[in-house]
N, CA, C and O atoms as CSV, one atom per row, in Angstrom:
chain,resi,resn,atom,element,x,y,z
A,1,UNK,N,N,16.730,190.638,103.283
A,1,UNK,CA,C,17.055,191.543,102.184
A,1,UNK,C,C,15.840,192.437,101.937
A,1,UNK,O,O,14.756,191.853,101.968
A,2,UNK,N,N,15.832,193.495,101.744
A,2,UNK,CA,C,14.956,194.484,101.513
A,2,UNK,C,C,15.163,195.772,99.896
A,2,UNK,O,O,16.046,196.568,99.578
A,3,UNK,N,N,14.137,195.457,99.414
A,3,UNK,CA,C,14.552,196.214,97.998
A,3,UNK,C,C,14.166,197.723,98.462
A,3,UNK,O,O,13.200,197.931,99.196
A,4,UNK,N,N,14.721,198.406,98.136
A,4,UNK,CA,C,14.394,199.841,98.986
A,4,UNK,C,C,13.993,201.112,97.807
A,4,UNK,O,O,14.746,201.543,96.934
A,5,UNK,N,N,12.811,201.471,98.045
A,5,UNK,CA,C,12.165,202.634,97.579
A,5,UNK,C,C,11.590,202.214,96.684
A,5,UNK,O,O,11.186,202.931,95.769
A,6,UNK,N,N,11.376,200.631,96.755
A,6,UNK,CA,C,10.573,200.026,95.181
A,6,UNK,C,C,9.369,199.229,96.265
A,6,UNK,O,O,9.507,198.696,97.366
A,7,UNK,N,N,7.718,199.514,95.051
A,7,UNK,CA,C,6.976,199.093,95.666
A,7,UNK,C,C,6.867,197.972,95.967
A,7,UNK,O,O,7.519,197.432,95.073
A,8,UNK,N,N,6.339,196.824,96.891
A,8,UNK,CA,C,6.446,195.288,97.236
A,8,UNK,C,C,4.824,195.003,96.482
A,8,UNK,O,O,3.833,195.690,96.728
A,9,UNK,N,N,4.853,194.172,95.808
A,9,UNK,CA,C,3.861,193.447,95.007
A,9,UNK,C,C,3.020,192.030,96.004
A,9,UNK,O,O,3.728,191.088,96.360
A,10,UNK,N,N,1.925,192.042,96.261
A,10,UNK,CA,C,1.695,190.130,96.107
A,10,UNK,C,C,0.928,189.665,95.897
A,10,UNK,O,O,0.005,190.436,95.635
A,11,UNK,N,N,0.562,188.189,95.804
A,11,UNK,CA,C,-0.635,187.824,95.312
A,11,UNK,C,C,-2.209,188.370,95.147
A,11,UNK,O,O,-3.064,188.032,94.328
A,12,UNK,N,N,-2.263,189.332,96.226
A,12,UNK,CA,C,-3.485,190.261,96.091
A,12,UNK,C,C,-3.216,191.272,95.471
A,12,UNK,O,O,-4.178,191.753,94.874
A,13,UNK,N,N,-2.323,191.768,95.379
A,13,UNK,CA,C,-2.132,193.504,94.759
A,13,UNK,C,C,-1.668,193.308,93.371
A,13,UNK,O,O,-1.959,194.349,92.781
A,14,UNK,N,N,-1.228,192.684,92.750
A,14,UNK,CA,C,-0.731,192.410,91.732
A,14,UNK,C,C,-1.592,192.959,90.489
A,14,UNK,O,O,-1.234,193.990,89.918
A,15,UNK,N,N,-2.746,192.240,90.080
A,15,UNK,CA,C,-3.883,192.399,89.398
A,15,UNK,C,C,-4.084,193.827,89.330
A,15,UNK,O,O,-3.912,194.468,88.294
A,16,UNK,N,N,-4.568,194.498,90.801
A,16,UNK,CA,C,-5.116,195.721,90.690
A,16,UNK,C,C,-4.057,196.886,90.301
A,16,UNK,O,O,-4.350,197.976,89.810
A,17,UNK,N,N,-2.623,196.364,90.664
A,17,UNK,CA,C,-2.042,197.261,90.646
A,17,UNK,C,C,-1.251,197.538,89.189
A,17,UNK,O,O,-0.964,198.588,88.616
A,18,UNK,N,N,-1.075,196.420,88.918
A,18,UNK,CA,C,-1.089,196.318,86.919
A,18,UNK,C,C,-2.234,197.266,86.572
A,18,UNK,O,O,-2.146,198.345,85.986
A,19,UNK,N,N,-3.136,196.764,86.963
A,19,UNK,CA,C,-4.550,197.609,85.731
A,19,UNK,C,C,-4.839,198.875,86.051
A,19,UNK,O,O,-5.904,199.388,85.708
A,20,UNK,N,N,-3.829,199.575,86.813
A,20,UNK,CA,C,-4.432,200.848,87.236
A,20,UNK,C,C,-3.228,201.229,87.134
A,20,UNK,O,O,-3.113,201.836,88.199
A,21,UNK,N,N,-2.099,201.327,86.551
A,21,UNK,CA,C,-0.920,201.493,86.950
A,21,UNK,C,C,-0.624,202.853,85.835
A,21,UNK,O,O,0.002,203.876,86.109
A,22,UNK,N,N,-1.329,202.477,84.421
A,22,UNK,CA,C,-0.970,203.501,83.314
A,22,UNK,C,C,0.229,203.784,82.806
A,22,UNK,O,O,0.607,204.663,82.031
A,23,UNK,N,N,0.883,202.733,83.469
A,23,UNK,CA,C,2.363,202.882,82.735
A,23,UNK,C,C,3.267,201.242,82.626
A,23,UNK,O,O,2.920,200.234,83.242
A,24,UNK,N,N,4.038,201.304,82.019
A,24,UNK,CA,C,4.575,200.085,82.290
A,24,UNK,C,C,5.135,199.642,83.608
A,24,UNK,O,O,5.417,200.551,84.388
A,25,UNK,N,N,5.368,198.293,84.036
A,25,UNK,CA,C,6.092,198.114,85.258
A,25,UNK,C,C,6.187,196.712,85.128
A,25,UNK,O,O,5.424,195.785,84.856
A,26,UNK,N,N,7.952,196.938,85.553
A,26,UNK,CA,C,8.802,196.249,86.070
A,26,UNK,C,C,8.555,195.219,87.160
A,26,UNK,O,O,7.985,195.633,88.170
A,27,UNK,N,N,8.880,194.007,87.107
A,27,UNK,CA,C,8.283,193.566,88.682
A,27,UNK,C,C,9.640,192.436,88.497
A,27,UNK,O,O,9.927,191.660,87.585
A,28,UNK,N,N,10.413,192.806,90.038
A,28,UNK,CA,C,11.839,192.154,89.874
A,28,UNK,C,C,11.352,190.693,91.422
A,28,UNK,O,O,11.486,190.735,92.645
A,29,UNK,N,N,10.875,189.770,90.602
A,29,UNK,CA,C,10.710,188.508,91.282
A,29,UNK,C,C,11.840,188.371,92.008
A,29,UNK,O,O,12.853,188.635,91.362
A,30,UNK,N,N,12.012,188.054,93.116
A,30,UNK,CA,C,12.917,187.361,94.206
A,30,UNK,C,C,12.565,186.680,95.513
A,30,UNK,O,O,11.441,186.383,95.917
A,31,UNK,N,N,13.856,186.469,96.155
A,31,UNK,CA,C,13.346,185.737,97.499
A,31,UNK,C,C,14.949,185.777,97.956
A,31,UNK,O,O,15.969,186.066,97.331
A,32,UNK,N,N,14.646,185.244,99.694
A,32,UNK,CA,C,15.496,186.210,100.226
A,32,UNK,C,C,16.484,185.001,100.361
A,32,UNK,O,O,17.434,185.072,101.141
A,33,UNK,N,N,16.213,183.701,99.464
A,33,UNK,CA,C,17.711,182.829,99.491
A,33,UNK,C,C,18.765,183.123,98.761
A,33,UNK,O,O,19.921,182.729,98.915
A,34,UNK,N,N,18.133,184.151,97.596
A,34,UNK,CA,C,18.647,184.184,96.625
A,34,UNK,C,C,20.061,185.103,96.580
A,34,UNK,O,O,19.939,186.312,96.779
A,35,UNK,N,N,21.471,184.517,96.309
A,35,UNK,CA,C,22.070,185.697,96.139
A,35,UNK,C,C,22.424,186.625,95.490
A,35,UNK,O,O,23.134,187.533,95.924
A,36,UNK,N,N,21.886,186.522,94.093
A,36,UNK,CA,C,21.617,187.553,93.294
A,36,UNK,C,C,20.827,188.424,93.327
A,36,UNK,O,O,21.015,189.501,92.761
A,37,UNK,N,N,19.824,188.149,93.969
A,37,UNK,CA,C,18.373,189.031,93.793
A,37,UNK,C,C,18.857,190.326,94.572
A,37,UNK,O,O,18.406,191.436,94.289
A,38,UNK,N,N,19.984,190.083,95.764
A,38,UNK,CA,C,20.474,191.613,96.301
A,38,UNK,C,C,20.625,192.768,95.357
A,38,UNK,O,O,19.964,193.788,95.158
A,39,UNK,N,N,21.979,192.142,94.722
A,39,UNK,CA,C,22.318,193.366,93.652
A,39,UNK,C,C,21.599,193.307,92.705
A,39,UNK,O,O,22.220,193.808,91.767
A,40,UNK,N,N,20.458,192.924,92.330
A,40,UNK,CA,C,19.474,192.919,90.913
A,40,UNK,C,C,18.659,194.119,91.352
A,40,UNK,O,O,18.277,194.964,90.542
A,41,UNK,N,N,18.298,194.202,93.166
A,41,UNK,CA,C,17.056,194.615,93.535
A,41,UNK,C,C,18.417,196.397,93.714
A,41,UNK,O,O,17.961,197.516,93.476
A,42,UNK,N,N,19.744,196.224,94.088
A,42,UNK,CA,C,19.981,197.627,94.466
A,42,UNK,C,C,20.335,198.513,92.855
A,42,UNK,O,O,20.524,199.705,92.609
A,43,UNK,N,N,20.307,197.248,91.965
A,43,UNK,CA,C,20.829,198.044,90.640
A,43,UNK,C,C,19.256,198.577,90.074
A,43,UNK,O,O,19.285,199.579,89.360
A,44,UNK,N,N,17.842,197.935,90.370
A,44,UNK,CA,C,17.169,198.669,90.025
A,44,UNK,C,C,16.509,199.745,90.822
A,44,UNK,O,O,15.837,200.649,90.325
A,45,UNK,N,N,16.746,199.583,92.081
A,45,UNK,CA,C,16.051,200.810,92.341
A,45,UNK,C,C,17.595,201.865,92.444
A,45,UNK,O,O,17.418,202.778,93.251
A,46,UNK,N,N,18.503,201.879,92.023
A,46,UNK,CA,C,18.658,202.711,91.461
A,46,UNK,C,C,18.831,203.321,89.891
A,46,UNK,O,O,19.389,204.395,89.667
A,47,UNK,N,N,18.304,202.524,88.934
A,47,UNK,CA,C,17.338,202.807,88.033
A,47,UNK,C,C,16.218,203.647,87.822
A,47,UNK,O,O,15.957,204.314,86.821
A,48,UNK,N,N,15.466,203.517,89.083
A,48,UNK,CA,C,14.065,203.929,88.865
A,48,UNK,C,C,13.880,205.634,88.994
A,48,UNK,O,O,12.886,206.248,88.605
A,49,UNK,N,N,15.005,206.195,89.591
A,49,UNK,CA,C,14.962,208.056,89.189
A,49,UNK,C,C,14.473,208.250,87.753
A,49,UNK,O,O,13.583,208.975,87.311
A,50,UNK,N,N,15.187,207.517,87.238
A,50,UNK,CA,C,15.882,207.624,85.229
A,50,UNK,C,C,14.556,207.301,84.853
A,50,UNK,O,O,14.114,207.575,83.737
A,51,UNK,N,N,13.942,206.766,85.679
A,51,UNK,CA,C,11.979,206.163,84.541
A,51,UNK,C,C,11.067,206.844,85.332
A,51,UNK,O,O,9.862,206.716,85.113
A,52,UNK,N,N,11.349,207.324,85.936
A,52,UNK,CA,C,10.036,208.048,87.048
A,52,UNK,C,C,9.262,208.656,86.474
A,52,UNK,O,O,9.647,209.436,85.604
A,53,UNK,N,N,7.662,208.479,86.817
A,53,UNK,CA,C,6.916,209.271,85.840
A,53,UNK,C,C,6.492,208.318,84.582
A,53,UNK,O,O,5.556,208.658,83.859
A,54,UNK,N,N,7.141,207.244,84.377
A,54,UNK,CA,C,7.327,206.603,82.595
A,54,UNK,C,C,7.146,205.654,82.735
A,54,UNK,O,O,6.440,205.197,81.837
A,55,UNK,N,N,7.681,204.301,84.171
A,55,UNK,CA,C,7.599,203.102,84.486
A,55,UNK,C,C,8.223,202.944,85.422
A,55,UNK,O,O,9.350,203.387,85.643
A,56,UNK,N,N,7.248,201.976,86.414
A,56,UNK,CA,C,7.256,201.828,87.583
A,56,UNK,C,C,7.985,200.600,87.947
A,56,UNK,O,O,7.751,199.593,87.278
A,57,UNK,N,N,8.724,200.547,88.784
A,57,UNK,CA,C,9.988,198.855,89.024
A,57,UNK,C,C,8.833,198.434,90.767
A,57,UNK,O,O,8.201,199.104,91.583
A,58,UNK,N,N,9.054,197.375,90.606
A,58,UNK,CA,C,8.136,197.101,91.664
A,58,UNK,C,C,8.966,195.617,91.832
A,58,UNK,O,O,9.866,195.170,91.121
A,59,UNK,N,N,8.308,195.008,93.070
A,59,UNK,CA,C,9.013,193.609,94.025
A,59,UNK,C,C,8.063,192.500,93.949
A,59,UNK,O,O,6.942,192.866,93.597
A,60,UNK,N,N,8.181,191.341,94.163
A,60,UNK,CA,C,8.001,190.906,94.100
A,60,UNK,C,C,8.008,189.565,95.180
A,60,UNK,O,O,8.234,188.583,94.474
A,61,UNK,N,N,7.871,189.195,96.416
A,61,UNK,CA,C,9.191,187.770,96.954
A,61,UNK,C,C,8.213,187.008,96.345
A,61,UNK,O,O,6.998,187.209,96.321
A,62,UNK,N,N,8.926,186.019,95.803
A,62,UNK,CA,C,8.118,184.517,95.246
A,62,UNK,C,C,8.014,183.658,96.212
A,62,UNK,O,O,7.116,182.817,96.231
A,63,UNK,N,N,9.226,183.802,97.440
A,63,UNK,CA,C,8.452,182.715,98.433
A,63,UNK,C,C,6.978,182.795,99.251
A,63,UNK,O,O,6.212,182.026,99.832
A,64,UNK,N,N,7.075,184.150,98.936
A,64,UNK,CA,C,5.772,184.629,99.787
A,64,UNK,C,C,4.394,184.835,99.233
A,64,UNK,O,O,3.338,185.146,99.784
A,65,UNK,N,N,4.785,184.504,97.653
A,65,UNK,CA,C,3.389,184.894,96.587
A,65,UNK,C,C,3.679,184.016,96.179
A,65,UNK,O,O,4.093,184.397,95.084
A,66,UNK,N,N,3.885,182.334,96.220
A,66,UNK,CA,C,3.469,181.347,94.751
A,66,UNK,C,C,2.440,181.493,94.071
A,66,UNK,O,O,2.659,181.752,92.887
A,67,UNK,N,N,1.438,181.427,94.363
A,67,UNK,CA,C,0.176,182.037,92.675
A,67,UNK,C,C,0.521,182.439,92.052
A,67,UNK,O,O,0.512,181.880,90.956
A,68,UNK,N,N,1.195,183.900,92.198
A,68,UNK,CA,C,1.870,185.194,90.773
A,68,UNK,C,C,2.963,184.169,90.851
A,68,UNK,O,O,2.774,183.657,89.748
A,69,UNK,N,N,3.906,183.546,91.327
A,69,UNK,CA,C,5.279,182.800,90.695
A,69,UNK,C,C,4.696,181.738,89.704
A,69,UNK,O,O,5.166,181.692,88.567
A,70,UNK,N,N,3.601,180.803,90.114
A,70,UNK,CA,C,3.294,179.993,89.347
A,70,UNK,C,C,2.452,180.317,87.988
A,70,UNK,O,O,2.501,179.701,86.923
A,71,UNK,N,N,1.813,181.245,88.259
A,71,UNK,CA,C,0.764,181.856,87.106
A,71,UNK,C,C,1.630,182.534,85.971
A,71,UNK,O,O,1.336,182.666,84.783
A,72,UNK,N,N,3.199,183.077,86.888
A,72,UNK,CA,C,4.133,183.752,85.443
A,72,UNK,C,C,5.144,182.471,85.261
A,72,UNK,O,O,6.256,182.891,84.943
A,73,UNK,N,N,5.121,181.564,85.326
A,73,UNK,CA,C,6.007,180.299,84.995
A,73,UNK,C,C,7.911,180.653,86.026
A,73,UNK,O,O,9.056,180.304,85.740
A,74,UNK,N,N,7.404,181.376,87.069
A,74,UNK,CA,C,8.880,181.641,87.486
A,74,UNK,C,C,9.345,180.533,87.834
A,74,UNK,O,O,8.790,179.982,88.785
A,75,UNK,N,N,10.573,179.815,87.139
A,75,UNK,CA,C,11.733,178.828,87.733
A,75,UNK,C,C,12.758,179.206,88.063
A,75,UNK,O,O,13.203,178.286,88.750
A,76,UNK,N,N,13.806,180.350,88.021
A,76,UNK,CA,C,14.796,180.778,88.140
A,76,UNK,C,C,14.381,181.839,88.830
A,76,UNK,O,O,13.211,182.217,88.759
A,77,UNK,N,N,15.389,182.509,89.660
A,77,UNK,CA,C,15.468,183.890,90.722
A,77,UNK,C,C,16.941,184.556,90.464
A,77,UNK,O,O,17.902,183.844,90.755
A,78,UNK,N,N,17.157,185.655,90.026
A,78,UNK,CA,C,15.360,186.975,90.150
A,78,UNK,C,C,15.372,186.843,88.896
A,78,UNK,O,O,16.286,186.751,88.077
A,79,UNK,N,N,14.003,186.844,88.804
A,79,UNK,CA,C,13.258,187.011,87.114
A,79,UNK,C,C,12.706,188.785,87.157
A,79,UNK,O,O,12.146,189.436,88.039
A,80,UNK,N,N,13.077,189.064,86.059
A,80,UNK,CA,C,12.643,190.328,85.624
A,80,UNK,C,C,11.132,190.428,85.100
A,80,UNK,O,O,11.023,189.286,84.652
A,81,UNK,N,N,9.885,191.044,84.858
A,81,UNK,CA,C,8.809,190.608,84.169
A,81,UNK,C,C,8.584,192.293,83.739
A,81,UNK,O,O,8.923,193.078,84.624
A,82,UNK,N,N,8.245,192.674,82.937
A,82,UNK,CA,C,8.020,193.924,82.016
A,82,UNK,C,C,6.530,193.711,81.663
A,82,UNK,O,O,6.211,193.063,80.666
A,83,UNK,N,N,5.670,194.237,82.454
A,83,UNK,CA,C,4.437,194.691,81.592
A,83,UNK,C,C,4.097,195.800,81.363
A,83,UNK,O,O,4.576,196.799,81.900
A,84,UNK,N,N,3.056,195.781,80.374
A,84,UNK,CA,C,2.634,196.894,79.453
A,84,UNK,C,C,1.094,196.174,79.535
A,84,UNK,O,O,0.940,194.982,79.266
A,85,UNK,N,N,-0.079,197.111,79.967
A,85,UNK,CA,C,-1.031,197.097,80.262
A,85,UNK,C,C,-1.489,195.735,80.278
A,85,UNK,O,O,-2.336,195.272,79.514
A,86,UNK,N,N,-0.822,195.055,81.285
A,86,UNK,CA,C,-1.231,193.755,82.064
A,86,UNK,C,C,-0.635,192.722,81.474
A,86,UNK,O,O,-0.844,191.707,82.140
A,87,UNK,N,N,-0.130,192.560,80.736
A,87,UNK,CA,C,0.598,192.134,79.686
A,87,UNK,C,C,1.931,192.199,79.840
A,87,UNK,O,O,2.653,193.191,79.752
A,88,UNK,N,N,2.386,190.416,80.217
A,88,UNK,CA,C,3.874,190.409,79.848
A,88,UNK,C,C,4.782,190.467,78.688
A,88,UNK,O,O,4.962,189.530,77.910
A,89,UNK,N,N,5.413,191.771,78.610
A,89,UNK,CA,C,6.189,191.688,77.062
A,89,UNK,C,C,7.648,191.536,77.260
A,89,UNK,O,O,8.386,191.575,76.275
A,90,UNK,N,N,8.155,191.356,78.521
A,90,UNK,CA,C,9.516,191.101,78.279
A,90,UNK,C,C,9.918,190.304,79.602
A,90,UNK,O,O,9.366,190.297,80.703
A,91,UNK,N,N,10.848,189.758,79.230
A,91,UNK,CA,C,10.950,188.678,80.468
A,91,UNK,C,C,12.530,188.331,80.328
A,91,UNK,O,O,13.043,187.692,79.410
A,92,UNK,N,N,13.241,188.955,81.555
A,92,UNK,CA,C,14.507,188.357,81.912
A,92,UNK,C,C,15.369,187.494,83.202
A,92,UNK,O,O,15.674,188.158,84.193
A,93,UNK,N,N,15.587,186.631,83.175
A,93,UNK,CA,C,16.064,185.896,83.838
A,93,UNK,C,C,17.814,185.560,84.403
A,93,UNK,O,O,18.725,185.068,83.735
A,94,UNK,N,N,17.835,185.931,85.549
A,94,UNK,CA,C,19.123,186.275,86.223
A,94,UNK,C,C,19.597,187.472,86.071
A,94,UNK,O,O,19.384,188.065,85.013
A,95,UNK,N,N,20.520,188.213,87.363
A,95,UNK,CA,C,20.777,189.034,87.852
A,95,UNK,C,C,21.481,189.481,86.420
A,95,UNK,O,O,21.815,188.673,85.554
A,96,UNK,N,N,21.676,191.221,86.314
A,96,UNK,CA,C,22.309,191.877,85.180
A,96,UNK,C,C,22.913,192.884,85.585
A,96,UNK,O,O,22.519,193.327,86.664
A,97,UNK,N,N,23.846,193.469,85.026
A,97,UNK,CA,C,24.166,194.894,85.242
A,97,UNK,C,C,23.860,196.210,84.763
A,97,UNK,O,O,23.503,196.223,83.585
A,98,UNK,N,N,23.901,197.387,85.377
A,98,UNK,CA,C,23.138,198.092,85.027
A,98,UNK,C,C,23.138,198.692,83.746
A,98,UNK,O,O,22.499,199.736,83.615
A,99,UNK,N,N,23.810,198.162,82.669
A,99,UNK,CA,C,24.835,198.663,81.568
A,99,UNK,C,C,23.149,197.395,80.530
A,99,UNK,O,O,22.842,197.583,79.353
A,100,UNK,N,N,22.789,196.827,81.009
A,100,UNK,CA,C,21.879,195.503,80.499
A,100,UNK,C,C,20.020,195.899,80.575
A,100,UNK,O,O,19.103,195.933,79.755
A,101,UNK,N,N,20.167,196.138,81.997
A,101,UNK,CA,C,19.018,196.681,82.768
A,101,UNK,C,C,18.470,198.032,81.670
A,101,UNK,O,O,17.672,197.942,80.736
A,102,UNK,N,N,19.086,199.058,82.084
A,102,UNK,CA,C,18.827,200.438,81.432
A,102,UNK,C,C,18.261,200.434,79.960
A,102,UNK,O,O,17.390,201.261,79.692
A,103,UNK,N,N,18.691,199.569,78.999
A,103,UNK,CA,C,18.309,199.778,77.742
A,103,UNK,C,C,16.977,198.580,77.842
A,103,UNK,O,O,16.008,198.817,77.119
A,104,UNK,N,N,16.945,197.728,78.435
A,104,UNK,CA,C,15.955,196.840,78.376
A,104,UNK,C,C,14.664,197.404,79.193
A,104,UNK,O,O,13.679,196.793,78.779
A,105,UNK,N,N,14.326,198.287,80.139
A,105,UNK,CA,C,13.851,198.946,80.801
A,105,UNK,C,C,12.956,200.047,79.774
A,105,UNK,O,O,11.732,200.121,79.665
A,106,UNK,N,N,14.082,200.913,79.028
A,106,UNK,CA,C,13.737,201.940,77.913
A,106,UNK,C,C,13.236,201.280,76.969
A,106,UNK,O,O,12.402,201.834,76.253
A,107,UNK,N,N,13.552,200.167,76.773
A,107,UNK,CA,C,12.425,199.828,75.494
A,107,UNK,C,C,11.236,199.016,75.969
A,107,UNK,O,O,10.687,198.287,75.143
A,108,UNK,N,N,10.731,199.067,77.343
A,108,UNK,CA,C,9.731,198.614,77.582
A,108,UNK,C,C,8.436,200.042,77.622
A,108,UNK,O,O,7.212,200.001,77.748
A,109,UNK,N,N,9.497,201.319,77.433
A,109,UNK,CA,C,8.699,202.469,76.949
A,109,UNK,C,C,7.931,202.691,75.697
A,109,UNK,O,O,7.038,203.534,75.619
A,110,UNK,N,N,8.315,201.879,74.669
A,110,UNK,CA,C,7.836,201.892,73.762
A,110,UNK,C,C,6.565,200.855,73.787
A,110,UNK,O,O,6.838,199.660,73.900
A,111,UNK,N,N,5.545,201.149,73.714
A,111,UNK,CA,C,4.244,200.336,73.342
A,111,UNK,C,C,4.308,199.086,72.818
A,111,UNK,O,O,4.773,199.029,71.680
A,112,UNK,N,N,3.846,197.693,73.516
A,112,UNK,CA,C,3.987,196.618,72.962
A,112,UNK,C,C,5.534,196.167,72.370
A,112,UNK,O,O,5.622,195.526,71.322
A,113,UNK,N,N,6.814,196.598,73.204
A,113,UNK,CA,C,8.198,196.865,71.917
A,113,UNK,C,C,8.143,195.021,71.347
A,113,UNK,O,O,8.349,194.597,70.210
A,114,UNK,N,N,7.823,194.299,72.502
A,114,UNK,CA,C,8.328,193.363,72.293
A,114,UNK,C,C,7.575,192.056,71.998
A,114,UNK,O,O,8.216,191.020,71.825
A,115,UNK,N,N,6.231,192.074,71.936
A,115,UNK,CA,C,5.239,191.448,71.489
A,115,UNK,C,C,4.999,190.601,70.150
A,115,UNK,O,O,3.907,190.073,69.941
């Protein structure tokens, strides 16, 4: 499975790429047993036109990064993780539709919404 036009995250890039990022971002945890994580990963990147510029959706595989799975408490796939300058403020768990995604996304525009 391949999430397409969204950046791939992992245990090394993670850190740097949060703290330099200047915007919020999305990071849609998965792995390729999973059968949700397909349509989680095609409903957000096609999302990510609608935030471009505002917040960044990015990947994640957890089989391939346990540190970042274990360091964000991931037990379930795909986990959603929303940060705001390094900082997890929103956190969703299992696949959604895009009717779910979109407004939860937009209010990760707002500064700290959910803190």
């Amino acid at each position: 499975m391949s999430h397409p036009d969204l950046p791939a995250l992992t245990d090394a890039t993670i850190g740097p790429y949060l703290a330099e990022a200047g915007v919020p971002v999305a990071v849609d945890v998965w792995a390729e047993w999973c059968p949700p994580c397909g349509p989680m990963a095609r409903t957000l990147a096609e999302l990510q036109p609608e935030f471009a510029g505002r917040l960044i959706i990015t990947t994640l595989n957890a089989d391939e990064n346990p540190e970042t799975s274990r360091a964000y408490g991931i037990m379930s796939l795909p986990t959603l993780l929303i940060f705001q300058n390094g900082v997890v403020t929103q956190r969703l768990v299992g696949a959604r539709p895009k009717s779910v995604l979109r407004p939860l996304l937009a209010n990760a525009l707002t500064p700290y919404a959910n803190v």
